[in-house]
N, C-alpha and C positions, 0 to 999 in steps of 0.2 A: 555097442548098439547092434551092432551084426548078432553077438550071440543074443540078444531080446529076440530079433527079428527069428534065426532061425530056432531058439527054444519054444516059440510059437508055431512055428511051424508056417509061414506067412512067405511067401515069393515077396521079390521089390516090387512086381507088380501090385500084391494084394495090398502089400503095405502103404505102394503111394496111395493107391484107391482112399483106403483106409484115411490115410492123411490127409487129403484130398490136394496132389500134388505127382506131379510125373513119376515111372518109374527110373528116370535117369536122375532126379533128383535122391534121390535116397541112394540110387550108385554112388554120386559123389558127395555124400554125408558120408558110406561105409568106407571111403576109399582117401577119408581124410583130403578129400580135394577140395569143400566146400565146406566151411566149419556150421555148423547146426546152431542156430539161433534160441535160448531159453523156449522160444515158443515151438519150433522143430520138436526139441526133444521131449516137451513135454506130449504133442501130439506121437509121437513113435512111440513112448512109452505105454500111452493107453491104449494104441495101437495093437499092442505088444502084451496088454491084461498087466503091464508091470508099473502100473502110474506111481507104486511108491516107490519107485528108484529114482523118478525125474529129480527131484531135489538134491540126490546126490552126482547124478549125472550130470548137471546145468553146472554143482562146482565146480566138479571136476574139469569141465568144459573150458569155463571159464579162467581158471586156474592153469591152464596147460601151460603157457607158456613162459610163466613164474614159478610156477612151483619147487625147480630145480636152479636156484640160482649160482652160478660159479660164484665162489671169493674172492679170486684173483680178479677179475673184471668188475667187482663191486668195487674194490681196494685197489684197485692201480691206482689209482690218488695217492695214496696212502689211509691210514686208518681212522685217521680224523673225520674223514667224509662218512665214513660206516657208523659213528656212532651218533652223532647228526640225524643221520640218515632212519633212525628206531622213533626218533621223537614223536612226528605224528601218530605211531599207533600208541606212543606210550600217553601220551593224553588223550587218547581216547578210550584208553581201558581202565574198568573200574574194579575188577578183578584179576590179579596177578599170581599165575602156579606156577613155580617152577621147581625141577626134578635136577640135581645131578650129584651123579655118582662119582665126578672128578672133579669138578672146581666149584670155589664159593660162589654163589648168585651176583652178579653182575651188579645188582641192586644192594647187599652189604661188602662191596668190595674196597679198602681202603687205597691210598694213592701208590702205596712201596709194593702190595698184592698187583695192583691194575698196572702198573709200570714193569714190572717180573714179567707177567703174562704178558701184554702186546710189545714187548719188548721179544721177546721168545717166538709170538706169530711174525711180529714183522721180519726178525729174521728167516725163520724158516720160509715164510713164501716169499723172500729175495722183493719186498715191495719197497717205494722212498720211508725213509724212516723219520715217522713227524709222531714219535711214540707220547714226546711231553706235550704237543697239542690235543692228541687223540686219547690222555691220559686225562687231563683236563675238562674236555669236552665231554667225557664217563663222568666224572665225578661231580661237574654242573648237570649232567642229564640225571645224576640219581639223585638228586636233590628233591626231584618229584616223590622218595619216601619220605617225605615230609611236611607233602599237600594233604590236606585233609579230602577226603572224600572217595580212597579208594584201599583195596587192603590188599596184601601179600601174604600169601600161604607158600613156604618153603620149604622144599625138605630136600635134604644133602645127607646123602651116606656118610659115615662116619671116615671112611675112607680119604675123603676130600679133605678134612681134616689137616690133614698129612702129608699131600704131597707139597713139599717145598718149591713154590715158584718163584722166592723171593729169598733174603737174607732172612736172618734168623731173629735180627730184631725186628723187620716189615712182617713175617710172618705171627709173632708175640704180637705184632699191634694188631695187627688185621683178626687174629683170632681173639681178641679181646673184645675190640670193634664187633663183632659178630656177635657177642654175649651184649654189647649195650643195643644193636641194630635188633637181635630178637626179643627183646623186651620194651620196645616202642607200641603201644596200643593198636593199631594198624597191620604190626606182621606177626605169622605165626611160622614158629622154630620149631623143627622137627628133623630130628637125627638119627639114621636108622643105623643103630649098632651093628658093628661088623661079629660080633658075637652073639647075635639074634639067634637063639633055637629053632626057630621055621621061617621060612619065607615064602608066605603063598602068592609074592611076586617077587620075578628076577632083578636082576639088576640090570636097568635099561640105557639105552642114550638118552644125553639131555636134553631137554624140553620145558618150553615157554609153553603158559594155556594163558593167550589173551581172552578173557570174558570167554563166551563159548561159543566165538565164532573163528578163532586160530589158531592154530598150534603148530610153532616153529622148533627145527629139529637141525641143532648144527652140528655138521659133519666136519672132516677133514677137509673134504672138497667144495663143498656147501653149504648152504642155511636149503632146507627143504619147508618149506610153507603149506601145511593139510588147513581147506578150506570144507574138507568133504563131513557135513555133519558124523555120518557113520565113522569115520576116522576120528570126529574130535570126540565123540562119544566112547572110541573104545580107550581113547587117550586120558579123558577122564573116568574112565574103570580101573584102569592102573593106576593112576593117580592116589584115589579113592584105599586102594589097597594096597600102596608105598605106604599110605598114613597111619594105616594100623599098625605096621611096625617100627614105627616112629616114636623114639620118644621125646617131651616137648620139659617143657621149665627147667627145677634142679637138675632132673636126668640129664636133660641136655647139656647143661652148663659144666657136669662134672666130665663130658665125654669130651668136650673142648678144653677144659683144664689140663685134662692127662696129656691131650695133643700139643697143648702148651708144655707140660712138663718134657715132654718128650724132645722139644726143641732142646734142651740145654744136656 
């Protein structure tokens, strides 16, 4: 908000004026002393000739002090409370995208694949280990692909494929699972060959796009949560341009077969 103010060219005096509000109040707006209120920012922005930022700026605002959530402090429970913990937005979204370039979608994941991986998180971040609760509690929460009324667009690099997080017959089942999970009427399968001739997009971290107002981005360190329209907008440009080099039905199913043959 500081740089609006001085891209205008505007003293804190012109701008409380402007706002119609002291010039010590806009000190302690710029100096994060006083958090700015939806209707603040919207007034500094027109303030400022920049009214179509306020939208992004208010989420941002509002967002501050979520957006960066540690795991360790979600999960000191252990992992059971974390997946619990998705339900509310997952019934409230009626559009499901998700992107990854390392593991299969949480949403086709079978019990010996989801038991491999939070077995592998809970050891690495040293938390109590309630893997066969928190293992359970995924596979009752994905039951929601099987509600009518909302749909799933997927796409996983061909790479994810591949990597073993489990035994060799959990991994055959799980990538078999993922050929009856993509052919469900409600989800769309798409697998972007690792022997693609061009890629006019890289290969990204992964990412959730609930409907088009969140996209969650999980780290090593964190889940990072973009409420900022201009952020979910460029998230669905990428999106958008993962899918074209995706390929979807037979294609797909023969690029999961090999990964199956490849197991033995």
């Amino acid at each position: 908000m500081r740089e609006l103010r001085a891209e205008a060219g505007l003293s804190g005096s012109e701008l409380g004026t402007r706002c119609g509000w002291t010039h010590s109040k806009s000190s302690l707006i710029e100096n994060a002393r006083t958090p700015p209120t939806p209707d603040d920012i919207r007034r500094w922005c027109e303030a400022c000739g920049a009214g179509g930022q306020a939208r992004d700026i208010i989420a941002q605002s509002q967002n501050a002090q979520s957006l960066h959530t540690e795991w360790r402090r979600r999960a000191r429970t252990g992992l059971k409370q974390l997946q619990h913990s998705y339900v509310p937005l997952f019934r409230s979204t009626r559009l499901f995208r998700v992107y990854s370039a390392t593991l299969l979608p949480h949403f086709v994941q079978t019990e010996g694949y989801a038991a491999g991986l939070l077995t592998a998180i809970s050891e690495f971040r040293e938390i109590p280990n309630d893997v066969a609760e928190a293992m359970a509690a995924r596979m009752q929460r994905n039951q929601i692909l099987r509600e009518p009324g909302r749909r799933y667009v997927l796409l996983v690099e061909e790479s994810a494929l591949r990597h073993q997080l489990a035994d060799t017959e959990a991994m055959a089942a799980q990538l078999g699972y993922l050929m009856t999970a993509g052919a469900m009427p409600a989800v769309s399968l798409g697998i972007i060959p690792m022997a693609i001739g061009h890629r006019p997009q890289w290969p990204l971290e992964t990412f959730h796009m609930y409907d088009d107002t969140l996209v969650s981005i999980e780290l090593l360190s964190a889940r990072v949560t973009l409420t900022q329209p201009s952020e979910i907008a460029l998230y669905a440009k990428a999106f958008t341009a993962l899918q074209t080099m995706a390929v979807y039905g037979p294609d797909a199913r023969a690029l999961v077969m090999n990964a199956v043959a490849a197991l033995h």
